[in-house]
C-alpha positions in Angstrom: 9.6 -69.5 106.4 13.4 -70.6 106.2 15.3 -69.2 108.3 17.6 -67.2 108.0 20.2 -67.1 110.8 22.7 -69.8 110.9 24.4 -70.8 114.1 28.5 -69.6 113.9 29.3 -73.0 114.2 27.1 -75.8 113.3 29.0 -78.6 115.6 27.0 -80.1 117.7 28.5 -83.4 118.0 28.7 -86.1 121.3 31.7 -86.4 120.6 34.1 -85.3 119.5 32.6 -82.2 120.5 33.1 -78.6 119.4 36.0 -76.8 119.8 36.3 -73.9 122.5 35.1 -70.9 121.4 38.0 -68.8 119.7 40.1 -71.9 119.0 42.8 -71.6 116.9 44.9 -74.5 116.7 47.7 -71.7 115.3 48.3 -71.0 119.2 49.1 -74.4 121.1 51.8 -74.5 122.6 53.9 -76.9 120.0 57.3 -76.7 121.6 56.5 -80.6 122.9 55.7 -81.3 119.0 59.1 -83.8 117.9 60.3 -84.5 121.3 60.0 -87.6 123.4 57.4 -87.5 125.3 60.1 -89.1 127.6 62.3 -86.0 127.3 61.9 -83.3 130.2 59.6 -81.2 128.0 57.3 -84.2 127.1 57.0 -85.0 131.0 56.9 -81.2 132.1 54.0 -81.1 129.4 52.2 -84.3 130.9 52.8 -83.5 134.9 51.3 -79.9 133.9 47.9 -81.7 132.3 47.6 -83.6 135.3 48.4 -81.0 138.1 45.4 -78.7 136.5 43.4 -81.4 135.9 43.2 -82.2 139.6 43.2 -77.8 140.0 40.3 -77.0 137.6 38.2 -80.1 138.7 39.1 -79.7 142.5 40.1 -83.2 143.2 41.2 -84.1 146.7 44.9 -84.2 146.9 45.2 -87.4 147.9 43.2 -88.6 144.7 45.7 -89.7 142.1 45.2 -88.6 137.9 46.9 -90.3 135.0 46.9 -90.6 131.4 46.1 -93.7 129.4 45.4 -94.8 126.0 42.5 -95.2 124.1 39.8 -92.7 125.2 37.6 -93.8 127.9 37.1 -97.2 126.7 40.8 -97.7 127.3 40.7 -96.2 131.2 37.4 -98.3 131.7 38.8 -101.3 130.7 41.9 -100.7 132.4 40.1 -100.6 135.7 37.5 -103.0 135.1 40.4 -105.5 134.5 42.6 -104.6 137.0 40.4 -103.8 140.0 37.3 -106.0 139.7 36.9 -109.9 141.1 37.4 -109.3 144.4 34.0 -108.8 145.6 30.9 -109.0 144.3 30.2 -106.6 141.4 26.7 -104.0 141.2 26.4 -102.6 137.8 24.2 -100.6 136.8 23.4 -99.7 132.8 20.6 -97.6 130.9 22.4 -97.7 127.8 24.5 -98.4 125.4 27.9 -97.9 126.9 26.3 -99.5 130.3 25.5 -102.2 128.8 29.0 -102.7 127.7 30.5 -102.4 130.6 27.8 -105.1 131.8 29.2 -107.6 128.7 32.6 -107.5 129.6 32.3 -108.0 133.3 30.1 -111.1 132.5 31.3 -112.0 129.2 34.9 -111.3 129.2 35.9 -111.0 132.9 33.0 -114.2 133.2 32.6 -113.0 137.0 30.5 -115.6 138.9 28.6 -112.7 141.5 27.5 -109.9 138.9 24.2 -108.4 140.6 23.1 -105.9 137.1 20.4 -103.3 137.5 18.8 -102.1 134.2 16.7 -99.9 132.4 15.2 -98.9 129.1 16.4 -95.9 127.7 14.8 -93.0 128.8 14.8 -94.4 132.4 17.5 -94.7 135.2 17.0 -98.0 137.3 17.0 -97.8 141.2 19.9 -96.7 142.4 19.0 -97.9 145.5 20.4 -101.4 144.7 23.7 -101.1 145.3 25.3 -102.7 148.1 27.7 -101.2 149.8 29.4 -104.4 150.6 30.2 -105.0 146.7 32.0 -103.2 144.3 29.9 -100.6 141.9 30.2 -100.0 138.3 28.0 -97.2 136.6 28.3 -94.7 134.1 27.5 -91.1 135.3 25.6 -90.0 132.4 24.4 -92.5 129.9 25.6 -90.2 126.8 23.4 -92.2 124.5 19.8 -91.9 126.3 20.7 -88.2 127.9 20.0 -89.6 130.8 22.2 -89.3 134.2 22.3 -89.8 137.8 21.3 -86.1 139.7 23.6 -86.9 142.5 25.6 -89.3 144.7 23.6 -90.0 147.9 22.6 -93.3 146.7 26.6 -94.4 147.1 27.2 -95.5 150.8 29.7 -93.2 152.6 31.0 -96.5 154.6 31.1 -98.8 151.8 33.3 -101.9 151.6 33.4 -102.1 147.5 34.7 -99.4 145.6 33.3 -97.5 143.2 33.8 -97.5 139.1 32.3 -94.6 137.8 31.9 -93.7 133.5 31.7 -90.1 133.7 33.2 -89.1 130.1 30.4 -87.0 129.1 29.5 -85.1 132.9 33.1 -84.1 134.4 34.0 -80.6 133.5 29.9 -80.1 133.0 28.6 -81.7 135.8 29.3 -81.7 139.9 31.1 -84.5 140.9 31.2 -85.8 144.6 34.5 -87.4 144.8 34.2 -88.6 148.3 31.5 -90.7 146.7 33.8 -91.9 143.4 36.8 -94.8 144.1 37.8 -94.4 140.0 36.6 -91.8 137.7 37.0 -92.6 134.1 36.7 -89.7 131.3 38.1 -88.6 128.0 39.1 -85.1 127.0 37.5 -85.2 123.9 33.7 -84.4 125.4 32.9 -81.2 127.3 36.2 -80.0 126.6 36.2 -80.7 122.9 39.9 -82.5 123.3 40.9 -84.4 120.5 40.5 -88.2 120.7 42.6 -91.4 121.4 43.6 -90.5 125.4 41.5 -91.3 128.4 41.9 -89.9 132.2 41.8 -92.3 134.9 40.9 -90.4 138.9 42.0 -92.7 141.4 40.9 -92.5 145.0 43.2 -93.8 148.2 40.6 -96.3 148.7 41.2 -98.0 144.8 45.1 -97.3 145.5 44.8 -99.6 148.2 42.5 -102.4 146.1 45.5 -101.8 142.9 48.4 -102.6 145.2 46.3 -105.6 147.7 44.4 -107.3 145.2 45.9 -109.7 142.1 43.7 -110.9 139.3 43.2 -114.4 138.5 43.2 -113.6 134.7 46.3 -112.8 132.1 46.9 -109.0 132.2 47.9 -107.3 129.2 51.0 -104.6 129.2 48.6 -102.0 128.4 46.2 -102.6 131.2 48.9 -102.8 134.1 48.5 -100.3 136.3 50.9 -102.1 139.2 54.2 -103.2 139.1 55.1 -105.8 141.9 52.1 -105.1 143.8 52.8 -101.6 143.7 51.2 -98.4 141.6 53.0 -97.5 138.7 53.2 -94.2 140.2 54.9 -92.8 136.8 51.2 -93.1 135.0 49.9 -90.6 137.7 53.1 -88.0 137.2 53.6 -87.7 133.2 55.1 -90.8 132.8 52.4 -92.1 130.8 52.7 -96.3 130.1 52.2 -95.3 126.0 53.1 -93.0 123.1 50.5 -90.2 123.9 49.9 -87.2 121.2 52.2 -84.6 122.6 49.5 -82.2 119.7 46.7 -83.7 121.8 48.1 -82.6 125.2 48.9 -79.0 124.1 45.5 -79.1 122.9 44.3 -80.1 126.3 46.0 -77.8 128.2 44.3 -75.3 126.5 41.4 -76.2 127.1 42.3 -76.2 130.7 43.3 -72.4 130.2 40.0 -71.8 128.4 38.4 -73.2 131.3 40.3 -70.9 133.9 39.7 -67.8 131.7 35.8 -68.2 132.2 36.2 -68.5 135.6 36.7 -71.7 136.5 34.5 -75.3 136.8 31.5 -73.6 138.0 31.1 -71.5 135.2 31.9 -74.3 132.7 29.1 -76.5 134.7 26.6 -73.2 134.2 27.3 -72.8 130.7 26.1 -76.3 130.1 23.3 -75.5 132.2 21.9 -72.7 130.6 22.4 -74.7 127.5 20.0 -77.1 128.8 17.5 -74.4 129.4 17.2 -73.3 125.9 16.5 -76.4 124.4 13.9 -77.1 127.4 12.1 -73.9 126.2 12.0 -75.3 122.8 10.3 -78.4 123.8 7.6 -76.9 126.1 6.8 -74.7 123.2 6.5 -77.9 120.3 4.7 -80.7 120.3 6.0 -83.1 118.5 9.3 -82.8 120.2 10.4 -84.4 123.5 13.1 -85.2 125.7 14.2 -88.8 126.0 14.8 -89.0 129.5 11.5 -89.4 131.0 12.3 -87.2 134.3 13.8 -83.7 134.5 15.6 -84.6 137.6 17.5 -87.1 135.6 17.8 -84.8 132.4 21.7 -84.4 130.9 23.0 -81.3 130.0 25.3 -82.3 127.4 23.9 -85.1 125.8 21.0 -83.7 125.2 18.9 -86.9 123.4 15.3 -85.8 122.1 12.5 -88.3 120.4 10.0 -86.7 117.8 6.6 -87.0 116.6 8.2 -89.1 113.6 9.7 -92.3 111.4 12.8 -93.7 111.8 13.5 -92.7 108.2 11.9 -89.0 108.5 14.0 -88.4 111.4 17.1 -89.8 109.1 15.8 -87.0 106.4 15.8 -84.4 108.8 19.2 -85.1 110.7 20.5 -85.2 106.3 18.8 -81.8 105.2 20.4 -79.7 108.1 23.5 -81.4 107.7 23.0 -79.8 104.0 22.0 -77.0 105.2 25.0 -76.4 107.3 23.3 -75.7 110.4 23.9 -78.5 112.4 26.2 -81.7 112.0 26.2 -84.9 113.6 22.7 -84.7 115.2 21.4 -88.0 114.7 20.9 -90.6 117.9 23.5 -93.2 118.6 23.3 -96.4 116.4 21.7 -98.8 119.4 19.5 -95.7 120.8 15.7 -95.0 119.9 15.6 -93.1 116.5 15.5 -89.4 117.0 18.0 -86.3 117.5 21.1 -86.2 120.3 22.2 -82.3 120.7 25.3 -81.7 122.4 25.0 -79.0 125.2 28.3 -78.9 126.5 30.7 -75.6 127.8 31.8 -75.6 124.5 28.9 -74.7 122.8 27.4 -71.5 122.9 23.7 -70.5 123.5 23.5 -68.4 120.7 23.9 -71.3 118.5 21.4 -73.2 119.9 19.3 -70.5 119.7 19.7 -70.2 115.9 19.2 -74.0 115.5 16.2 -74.0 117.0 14.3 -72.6 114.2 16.0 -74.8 111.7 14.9 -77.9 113.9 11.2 -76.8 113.0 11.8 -75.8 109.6 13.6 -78.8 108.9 10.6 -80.9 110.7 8.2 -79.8 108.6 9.8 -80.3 105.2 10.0 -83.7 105.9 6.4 -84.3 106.8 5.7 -82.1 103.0 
């Protein structure tokens, strides 16, 4: 039978993801909207993002937040090109946004000692690896295969190399050890469902110190700088951002912030993403022709939640088309370079009582196409 209950809202996209519940873009604060984001409003507005950034995320005080361009491609490559050729580089990749990581450090950058660890999609390599005498570069969770790291033991506590850590789709939904983490990239676009084009760089003492002592070889482009005369350009980490940024987009995330605080706070965000997960996990242990792409639970994500089926390339591409149709569930289909199948966002923002009424529709829709 079709169903008959529709999920309240039918986004369910990586990225950008849903909106907070009870958005209404009617009640940013807009008073930033027309003003330089130079003017004391603009970097009142910016300091404020970055203060609760480090609040709601409780990040050491001595840890350092800015705003960049360009999402977290832009605060990745920022890092990667200012930081990395002073040691040896470990990176490990296990999908798509790994593996470009992995291209422009060899590619690119054309760094003689790159050690890279990978794995099919699915898998995680062996952690293991990494050598705590060379610099580390990894995404926390590979939002294309749904599959992340469960923790941060494998990172030496007396390690000579920092550490370069992806984590756009696990902060605000995931724990994050930041003794363990020298630079934390992420955009707010993911679990927070920010709008795009502005990425968040997390800078620990320890990368401070490899910034301000360490000079790359290579040209460095005006956007990348993140020192000035060996020294931080501290303004990036205060509201002084080294850009234009979208005053709209930072009211936007500062209420996402607030929206986080009026839940009660990271832990609850990280648990709604959680229980998230647990619906669809029923789900698959009660089908059969639907599975999780990551082949251990341990290493299961509980955003990008990436699912194969007992089906075509093109019947899958029929299904993810008929409940777009439907409106029941948008943007559903796996990422371009991933295996063909379904990639459900789980994040804060999305509530379990949509998932719950796209569940049904996933099996109605599954067996239409096999009609």
């Amino acid at each position: 039978m079709k169903p008959q209950i529709t999920p309240a809202n039918p986004n369910f996209s990586s990225g950008p993801c849903a909106k907070r519940p009870g958005y209404d873009v009617s009640q940013l604060d807009l008073s930033t909207l027309g003003r330089s984001h130079r003017s004391a409003i603009g970097k009142s507005a910016l300091k404020d993002a970055i203060e609760k950034t480090k609040q709601v995320l409780n990040i050491p005080d001595d840890y350092r937040v800015g705003i960049v361009p360009a999402s977290d491609t832009g605060a990745m490559e920022m890092v990667l090109w200012s930081m990395l050729g002073e040691r040896p580089v470990d990176i490990f990749s296990w999908e798509s946004f790994g593996e470009g990581w992995f291209a422009d450090i060899s590619k690119q950058l054309k760094l003689d000692e790159v050690n890279h660890y990978d794995a099919d999609y699915g898998k995680l390599p062996d952690m293991s690896q990494a050598n705590p005498a060379n610099d580390v570069v990894f995404t926390w969770n590979g939002t294309t295969s749904g599959v992340c790291v469960p923790d941060g033991d494998w990172i030496a506590n007396d390690r000579e190399g920092i550490t370069i850590c992806d984590a756009t789709s696990a902060v605000f939904a995931m724990p994050m050890p930041w003794g363990k983490l020298d630079v934390t990239t992420y955009s707010w676009q993911k679990v927070l469902g920010g709008e795009g084009g502005h990425g968040v760089i997390v800078l620990s003492p320890r990368a401070v110190e490899r910034l301000e002592s360490y000079t790359p070889s290579w040209p460095m482009p005006k956007i990348f700088r993140l020192t000035k005369g060996n020294k931080l350009i501290e303004g990036i980490f205060s509201g002084a951002t080294i850009n234009t940024p979208s005053m709209l987009c930072v009211a936007d995330y500062l209420d996402a912030l607030g929206w986080v605080e009026s839940i009660g706070g990271l832990s609850e965000c990280i648990n709604k993403s959680k229980q998230n997960l647990v619906v669809m996990e029923h789900f698959v242990a009660e089908n059969e022709w639907i599975d999780f792409l990551a082949e251990t639970e341990d290493t299961r994500s509980n955003t990008s939640v990436c699912l194969s089926l007992d089906a075509t390339a093109e019947q899958v591409k029929d299904l993810v088309k008929l409940l777009d149709r439907e409106g029941v569930a948008y943007d559903i289909g796996a990422y371009r370079d991933a295996p063909a199948g379904l990639r459900i966002w789980c994040g804060a923002t999305v509530e379990a009582s949509d998932l719950k009424a796209l569940l049904p529709w996933l099996s109605w829709g599954y067996q239409q196409v096999f009609k």
